[in-house]
N, C-alpha and C positions, 0 to 999 in steps of 0.2 A: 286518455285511458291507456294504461301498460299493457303490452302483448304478451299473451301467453302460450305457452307452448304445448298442442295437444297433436295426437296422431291424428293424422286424415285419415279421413271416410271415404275422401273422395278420388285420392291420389296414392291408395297405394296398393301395392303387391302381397306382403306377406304380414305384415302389420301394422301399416303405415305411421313407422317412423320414420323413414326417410321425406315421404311426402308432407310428414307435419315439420320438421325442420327445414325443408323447403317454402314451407309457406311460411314460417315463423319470420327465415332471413331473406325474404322475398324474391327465392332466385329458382331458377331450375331445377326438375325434381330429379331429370336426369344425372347434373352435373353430381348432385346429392350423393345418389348410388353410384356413380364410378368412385368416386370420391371414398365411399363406405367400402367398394369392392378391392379399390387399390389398398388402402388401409388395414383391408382385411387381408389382403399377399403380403404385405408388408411385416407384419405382426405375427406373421404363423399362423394364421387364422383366428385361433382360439382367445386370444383377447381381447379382437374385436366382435368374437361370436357371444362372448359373455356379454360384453356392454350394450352391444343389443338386444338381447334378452331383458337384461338389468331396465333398460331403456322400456322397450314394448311393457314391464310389468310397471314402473314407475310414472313416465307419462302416461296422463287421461285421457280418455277418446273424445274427440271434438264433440260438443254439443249441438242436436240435431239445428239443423238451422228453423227460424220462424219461417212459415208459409201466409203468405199475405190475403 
């Protein structure tokens, strides 16, 4: 089954996009947001403020998990 890419529920601060891209490429959620933050000094801010925005309305929010 192909992975798909949704925001976490579980892992995140503001929207979790970074926590769902996290979980998507199975690594660090930390490593994610420096990653997002350098990106965003890098760029002027503003064109990594848009893509995440673009991001938080475009990807879906995880599906609640089943309870056994």
């Amino acid at each position: 089954m192909a992975k798909k890419l949704y925001r976490s529920t579980s892992q995140k601060m503001l929207a979790g996009v970074c926590g769902g891209l996290a979980e998507y490429f199975d690594t660090d959620v930390s490593i994610i947001r420096l990653l997002t933050v350098g990106l965003a000094l890098v760029t002027a801010f503003f064109p990594m403020f848009f893509f995440y925005i673009i991001a938080w309305i475009v990807i879906p929010l995880s599906p609640p998990k089943a309870q056994s």
